[in-house]
C-alpha positions in Angstrom: -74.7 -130.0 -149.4 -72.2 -126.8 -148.9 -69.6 -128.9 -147.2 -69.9 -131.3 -150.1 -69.3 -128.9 -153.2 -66.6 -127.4 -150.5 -65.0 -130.1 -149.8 -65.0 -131.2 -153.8 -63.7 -128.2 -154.8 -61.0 -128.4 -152.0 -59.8 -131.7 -153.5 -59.8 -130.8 -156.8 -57.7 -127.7 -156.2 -55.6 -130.0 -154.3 -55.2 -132.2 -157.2 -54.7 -129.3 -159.2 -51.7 -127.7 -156.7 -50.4 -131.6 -157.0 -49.6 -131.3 -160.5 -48.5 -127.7 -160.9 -46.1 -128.8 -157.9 -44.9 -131.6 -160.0 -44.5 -129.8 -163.4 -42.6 -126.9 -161.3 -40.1 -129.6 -159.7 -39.7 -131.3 -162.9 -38.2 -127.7 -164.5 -36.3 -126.9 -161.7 -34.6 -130.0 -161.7 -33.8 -130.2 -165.8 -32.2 -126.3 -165.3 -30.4 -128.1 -162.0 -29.8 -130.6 -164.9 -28.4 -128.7 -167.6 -26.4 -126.6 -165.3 -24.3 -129.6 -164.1 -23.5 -131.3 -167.4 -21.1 -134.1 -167.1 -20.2 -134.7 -170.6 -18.9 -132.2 -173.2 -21.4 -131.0 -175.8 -21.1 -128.5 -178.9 -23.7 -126.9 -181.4 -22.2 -125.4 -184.7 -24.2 -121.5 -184.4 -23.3 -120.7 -187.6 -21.5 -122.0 -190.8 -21.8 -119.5 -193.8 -20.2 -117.6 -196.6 -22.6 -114.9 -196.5 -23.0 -111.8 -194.3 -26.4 -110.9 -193.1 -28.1 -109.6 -195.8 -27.1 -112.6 -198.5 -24.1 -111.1 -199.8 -21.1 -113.3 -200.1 -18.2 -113.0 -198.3 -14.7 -111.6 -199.8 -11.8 -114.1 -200.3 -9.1 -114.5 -197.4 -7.0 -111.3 -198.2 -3.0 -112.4 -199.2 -0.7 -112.0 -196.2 0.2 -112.4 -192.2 -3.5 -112.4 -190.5 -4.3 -110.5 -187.3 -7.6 -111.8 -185.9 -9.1 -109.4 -183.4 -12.0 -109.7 -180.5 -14.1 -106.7 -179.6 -16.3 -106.3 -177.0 -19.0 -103.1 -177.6 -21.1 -102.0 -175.4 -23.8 -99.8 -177.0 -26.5 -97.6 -174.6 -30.3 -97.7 -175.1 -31.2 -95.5 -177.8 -27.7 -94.8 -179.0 -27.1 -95.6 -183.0 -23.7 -96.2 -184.4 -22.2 -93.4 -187.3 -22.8 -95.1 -191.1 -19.6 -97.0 -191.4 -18.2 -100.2 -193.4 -15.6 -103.0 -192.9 -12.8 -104.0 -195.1 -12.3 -107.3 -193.0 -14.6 -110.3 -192.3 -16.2 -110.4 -189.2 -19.0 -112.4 -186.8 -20.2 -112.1 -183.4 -22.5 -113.0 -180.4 -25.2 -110.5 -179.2 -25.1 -111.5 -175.4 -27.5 -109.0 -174.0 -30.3 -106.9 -176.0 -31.6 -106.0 -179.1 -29.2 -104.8 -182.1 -30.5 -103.7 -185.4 -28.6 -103.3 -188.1 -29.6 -100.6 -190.8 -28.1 -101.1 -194.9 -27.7 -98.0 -196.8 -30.2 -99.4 -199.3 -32.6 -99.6 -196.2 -32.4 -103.4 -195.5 -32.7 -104.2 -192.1 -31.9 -107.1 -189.3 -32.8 -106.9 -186.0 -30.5 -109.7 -183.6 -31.5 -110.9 -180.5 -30.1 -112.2 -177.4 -28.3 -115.2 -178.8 -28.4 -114.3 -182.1 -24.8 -114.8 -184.4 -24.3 -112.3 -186.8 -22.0 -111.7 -190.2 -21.5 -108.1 -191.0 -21.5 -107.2 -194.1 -17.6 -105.9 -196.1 -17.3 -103.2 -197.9 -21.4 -102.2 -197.8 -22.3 -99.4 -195.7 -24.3 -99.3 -193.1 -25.5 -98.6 -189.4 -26.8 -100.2 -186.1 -28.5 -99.1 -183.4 -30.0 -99.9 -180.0 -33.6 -99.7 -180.0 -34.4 -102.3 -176.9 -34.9 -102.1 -173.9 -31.1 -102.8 -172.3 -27.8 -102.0 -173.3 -26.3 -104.3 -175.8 -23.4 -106.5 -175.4 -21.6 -107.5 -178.6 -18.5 -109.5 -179.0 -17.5 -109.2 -182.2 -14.6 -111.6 -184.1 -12.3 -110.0 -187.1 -10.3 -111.8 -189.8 -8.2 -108.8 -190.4 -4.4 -107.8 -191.7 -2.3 -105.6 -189.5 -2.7 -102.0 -190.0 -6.4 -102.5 -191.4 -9.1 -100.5 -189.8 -11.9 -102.4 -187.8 -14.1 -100.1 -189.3 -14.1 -97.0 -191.8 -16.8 -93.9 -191.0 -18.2 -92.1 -192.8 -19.2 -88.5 -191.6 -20.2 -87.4 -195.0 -23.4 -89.2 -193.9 -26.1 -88.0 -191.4 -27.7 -89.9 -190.0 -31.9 -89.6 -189.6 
């Protein structure tokens, strides 16, 4: 009778093992898939007129454009100073948690992935409070000669 319910047991772990096995193989082979595309694809990640927090964007400003990429690289634990933009701008959060702190204490914490448009001409804050440095790439819609970014120190922050 032992070698029965042992033997049952055996095949029906082996049946079990079967189809992990297969569910396994079948992942494996769609991320071998999708990691040797053979046709060109795009996804739209954003299209808005808003910044993060539902305000509308600013018109173009009148003159030569200088677009600008930046790349920010912001330590666990480390918070940016209260600051605000004069130009448009959107980016990418490639690695970590970013969250992004309005003076009237609206917040917006971005993920890995996530697209983001900041806010112009409302202050505000972010800060890393993951787990791994953030990566950031950031786009600007500026004019020559405009800051990125204006501080301001009058501010401490909490």
């Amino acid at each position: 009778v032992c070698k029965t319910i042992i033997f049952e047991f055996m095949t029906t772990i082996s049946k079990w093992l079967a189809v992990v096995a297969i569910l396994c193989s079948a992942n494996v082979a769609k991320a071998i898939d999708d990691n040797s595309a053979t046709e060109i694809t795009k996804t739209e990640l954003l299209r808005t007129s808003q910044s993060w927090n539902g305000e509308e964007l600013p018109n173009y400003p009148q003159g030569k454009p200088e677009l600008v990429a930046m790349k920010y690289i912001i330590p666990v634990g480390h918070k940016l100073d209260w600051h605000h933009h004069v130009a448009m701008n959107h980016g990418v959060l490639v690695q970590g948690e970013l969250t992004i702190i309005g003076l009237d204490g609206q917040t917006k914490t971005l993920h890995e992935g996530d697209v983001v448009v900041e806010m112009v001409d409302s202050v505000h804050y972010g800060e890393n409070r993951g787990t791994k440095p953030i990566v950031l790439y950031m786009f600007y819609i500026s004019q020559e000669g405009l800051p990125l970014s204006v501080p301001h120190p009058e501010m401490q922050m909490k």
